[in-house]
C-alpha distance (Angstrom), angle and dihedral (degrees) to the residues before:
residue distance angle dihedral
X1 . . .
X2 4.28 . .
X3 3.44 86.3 .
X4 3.98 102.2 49.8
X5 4.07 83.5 45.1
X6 3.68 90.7 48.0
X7 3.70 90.9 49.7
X8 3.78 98.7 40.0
X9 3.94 84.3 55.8
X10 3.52 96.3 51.2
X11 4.18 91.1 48.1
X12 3.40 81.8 54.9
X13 3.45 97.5 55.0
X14 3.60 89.6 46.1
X15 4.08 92.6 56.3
X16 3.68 88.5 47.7
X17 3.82 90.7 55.4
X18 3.45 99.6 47.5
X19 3.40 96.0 39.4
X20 3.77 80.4 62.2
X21 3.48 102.4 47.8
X22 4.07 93.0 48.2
X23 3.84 90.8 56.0
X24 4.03 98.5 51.5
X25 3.49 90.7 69.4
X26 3.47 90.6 42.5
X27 3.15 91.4 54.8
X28 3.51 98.6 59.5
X29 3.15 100.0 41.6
X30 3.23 89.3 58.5
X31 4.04 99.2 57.4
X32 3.83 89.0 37.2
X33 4.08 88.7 61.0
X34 3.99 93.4 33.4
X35 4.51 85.4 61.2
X36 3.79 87.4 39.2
X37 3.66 88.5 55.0
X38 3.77 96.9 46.6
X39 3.68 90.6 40.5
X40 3.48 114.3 24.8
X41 3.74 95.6 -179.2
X42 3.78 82.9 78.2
X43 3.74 98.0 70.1
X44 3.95 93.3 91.0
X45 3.97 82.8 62.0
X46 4.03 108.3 35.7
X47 4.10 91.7 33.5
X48 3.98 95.8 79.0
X49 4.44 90.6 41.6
X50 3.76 83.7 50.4
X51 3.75 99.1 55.2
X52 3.84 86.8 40.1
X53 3.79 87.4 53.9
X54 4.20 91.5 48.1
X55 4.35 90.7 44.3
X56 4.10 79.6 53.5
X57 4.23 89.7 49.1
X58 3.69 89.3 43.3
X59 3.88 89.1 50.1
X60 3.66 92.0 54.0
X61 3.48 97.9 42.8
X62 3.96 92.3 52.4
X63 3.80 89.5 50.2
X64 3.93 92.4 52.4
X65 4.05 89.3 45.4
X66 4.13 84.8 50.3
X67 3.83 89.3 50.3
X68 3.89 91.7 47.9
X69 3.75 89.9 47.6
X70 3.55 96.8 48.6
X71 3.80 88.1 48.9
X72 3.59 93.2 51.4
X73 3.58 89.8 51.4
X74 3.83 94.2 67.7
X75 3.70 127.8 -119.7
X76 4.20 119.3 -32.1
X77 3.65 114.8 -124.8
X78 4.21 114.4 -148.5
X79 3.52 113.9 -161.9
X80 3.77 116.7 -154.9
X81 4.11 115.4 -134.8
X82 3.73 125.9 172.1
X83 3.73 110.6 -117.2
X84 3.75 128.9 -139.7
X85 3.45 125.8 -142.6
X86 3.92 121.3 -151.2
């Protein structure tokens, strides 16, 4: 039961930190768009740290869709072999 707790906490964690990490970009790309709107003169300057900030949220994304997929996949075996040298 220490462990399920202990892993339960940790998923947790996990959530909170991605969570996190999703809505920075948001964030900003949210402000970025909101001066663009009231000042659309702007775009030439907030366009390029806008697509930065969506490449970043499409970065993060991909890595949580690799996690789930390895996941799903079951657990990876390593096997251990002594390597030679020439």
């Amino acid at each position: 039961m220490k462990k399920y707790m202990k892993l339960s906490a940790r998923k947790d964690e996990f959530i909170s930190f991605a969570s996190h990490e999703l809505k920075t970009p948001l964030t900003t790309i949210s402000g970025y768009l909101q001066l663009v709107e009231s000042s659309p003169d702007l775009a030439s300057d907030f366009l390029p740290r806008i697509s930065k900030q969506v490449k970043r949220l499409s970065a993060i994304i991909g890595d949580l869709l690799d996690i789930s997929k390895m996941q799903a996949a079951g657990p990876i075996s390593i096997l251990r072999r002594q390597v030679y040298w020439v």
